[in-house]
C-alpha positions in Angstrom: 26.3 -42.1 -63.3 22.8 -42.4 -62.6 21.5 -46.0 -61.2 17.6 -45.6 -63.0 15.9 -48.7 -61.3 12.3 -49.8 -60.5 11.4 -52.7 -58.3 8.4 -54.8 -58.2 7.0 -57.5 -55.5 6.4 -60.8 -55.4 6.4 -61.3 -59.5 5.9 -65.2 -60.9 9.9 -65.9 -61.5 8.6 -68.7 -64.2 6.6 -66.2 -66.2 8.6 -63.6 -65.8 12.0 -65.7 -67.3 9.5 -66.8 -70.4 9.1 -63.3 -71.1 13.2 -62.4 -70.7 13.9 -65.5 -72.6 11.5 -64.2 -75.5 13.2 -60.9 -75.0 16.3 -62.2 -76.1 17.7 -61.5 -73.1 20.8 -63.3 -71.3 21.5 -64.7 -68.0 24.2 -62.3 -67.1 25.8 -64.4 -64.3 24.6 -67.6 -62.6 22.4 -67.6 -59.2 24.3 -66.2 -56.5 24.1 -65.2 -52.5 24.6 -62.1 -51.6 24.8 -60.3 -48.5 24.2 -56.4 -48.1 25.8 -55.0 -44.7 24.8 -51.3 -45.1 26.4 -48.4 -42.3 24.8 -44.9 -41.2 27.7 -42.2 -40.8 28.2 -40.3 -38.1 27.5 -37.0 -39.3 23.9 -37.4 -40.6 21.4 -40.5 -40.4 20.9 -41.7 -44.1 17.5 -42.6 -43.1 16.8 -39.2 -43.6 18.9 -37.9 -46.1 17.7 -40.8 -48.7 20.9 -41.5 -49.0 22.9 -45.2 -48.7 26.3 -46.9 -47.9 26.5 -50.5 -48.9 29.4 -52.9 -48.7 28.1 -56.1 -50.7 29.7 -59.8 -50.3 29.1 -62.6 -53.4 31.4 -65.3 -52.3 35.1 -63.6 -52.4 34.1 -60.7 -54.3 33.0 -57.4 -52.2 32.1 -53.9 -53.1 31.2 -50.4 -51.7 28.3 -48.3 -52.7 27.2 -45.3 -52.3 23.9 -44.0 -53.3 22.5 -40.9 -53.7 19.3 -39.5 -52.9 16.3 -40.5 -54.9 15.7 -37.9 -57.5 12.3 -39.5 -59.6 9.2 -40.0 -58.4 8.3 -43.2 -60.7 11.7 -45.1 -60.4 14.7 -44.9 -57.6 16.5 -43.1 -59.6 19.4 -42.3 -57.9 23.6 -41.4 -58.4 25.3 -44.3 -57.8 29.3 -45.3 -56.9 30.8 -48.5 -56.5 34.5 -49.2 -55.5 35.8 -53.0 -55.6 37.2 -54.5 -52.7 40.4 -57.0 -53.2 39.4 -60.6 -53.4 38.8 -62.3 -50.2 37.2 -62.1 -46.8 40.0 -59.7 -45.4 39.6 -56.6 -47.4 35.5 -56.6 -46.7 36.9 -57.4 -42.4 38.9 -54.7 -42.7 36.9 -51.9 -44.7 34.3 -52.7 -41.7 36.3 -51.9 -39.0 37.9 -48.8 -41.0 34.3 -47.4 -41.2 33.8 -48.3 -37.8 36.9 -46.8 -36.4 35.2 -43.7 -38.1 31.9 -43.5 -36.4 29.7 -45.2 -39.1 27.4 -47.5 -37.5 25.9 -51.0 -39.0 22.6 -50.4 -40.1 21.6 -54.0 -41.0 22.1 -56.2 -43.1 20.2 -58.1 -46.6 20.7 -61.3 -47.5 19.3 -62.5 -50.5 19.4 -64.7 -53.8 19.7 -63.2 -57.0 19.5 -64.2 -60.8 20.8 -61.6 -63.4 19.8 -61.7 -66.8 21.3 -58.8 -69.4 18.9 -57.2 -72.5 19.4 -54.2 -74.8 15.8 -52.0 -75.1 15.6 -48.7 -76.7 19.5 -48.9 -77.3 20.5 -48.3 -73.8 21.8 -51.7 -71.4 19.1 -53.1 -69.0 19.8 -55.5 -66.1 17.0 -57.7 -64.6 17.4 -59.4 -61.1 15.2 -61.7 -60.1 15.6 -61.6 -56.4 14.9 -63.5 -53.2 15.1 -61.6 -50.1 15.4 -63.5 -46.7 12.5 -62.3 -45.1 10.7 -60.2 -47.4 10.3 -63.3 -50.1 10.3 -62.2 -54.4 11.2 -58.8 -56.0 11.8 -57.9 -59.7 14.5 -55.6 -60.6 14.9 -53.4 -63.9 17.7 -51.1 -63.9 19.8 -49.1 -66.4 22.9 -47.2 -65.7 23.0 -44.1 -67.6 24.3 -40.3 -67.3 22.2 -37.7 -66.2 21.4 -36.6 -69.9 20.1 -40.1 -70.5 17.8 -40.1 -67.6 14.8 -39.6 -69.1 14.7 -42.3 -71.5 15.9 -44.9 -69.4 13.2 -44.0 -67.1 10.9 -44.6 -70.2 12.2 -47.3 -71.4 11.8 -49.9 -68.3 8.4 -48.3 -67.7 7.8 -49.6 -71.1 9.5 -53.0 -70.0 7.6 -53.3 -67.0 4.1 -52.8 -68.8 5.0 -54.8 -71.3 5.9 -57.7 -68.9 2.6 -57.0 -66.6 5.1 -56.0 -64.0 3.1 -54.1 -61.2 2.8 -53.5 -57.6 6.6 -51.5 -57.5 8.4 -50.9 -54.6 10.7 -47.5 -54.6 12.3 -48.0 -50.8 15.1 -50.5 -50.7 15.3 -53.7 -49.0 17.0 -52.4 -45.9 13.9 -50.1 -45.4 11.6 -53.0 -46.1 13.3 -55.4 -43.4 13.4 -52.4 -40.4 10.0 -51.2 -41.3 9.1 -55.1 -41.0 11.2 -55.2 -37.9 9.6 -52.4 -36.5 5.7 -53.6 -36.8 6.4 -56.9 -35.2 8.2 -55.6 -32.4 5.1 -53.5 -31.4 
């Protein structure tokens, strides 16, 4: 599966839920934390090979991503896996120390708040997060999960949602690279 996503900063939340609301669309889950701990193997630096390793805590739920290298221009479109932990703090301990115990280093980590809300445009499932990252402040998420054959209209289609919605000002690197690229500049 494809993750086809676009990001944009700092967006007006209020405005921004009028328009979802008008939209039809649904709060998908209520306002959570989450925290993003991501790891660099020890074969090749991810930094470089656009690629990611995520291990993401909501309250007892966990989960492992992967990502892919980007593969749009426009969007960070990118092939994405996710494997859920079991419930509870001890599975998410103990997958970090098995990646550990393999060479993979901790990267950093992303803390943030997030809202969800869930709409159907040009027949294909779009997620919206509204999210608020420590340190970095207000992003706007569209994203749509699709196969490969489908990447092209859900590329289109939340183009389309983000001009409709006067979404601009997008952001294709991640959070992580926001927070060391932030990092780095103030330690100079």
């Amino acid at each position: 599966m494809l993750e086809v996503e676009i990001k944009f900063t700092a967006p007006d939340f209020a405005v921004l839920e009028e328009r979802l609301k008008q939209a039809r669309a649904e709060e998908s889950e209520p306002e959570h934390d989450e925290e993003d701990t991501y790891f660099n193997a020890p074969d090749r630096d991810f930094s470089k090979t656009d690629e990611a390793l995520r291990m993401r805590c909501t309250g007892e739920a966990s989960l492992v991503t992967y990502k892919g290298p980007k593969v749009d221009a426009k969007t960070k479109t990118r092939a994405e896996i996710d494997v859920a932990l079991a419930s509870g703090e001890e599975p998410a301990e103990n997958f970090a120390r098995l990646l550990l115990r393999l060479g993979y280093k901790p990267a950093g980590v992303v803390r943030k708040t997030r809202k969800a809300f869930r709409l159907e445009s040009g027949g294909l499932p779009v997620t919206v997060c509204l999210d608020t990252v420590q340190e970095l402040g207000r992003f706007a998420e569209l994203e749509i999960k699709v196969p490969e054959s489908q990447l092209e209209t859900a590329r289109n289609t939340i183009l389309d949602l983000a001009g409709k919605w006067g979404l601009k000002d997008s952001e294709r690197r991640s959070y992580l690279e926001l927070l060391l690229s932030k990092e780095a500049s103030s330690s100079k």
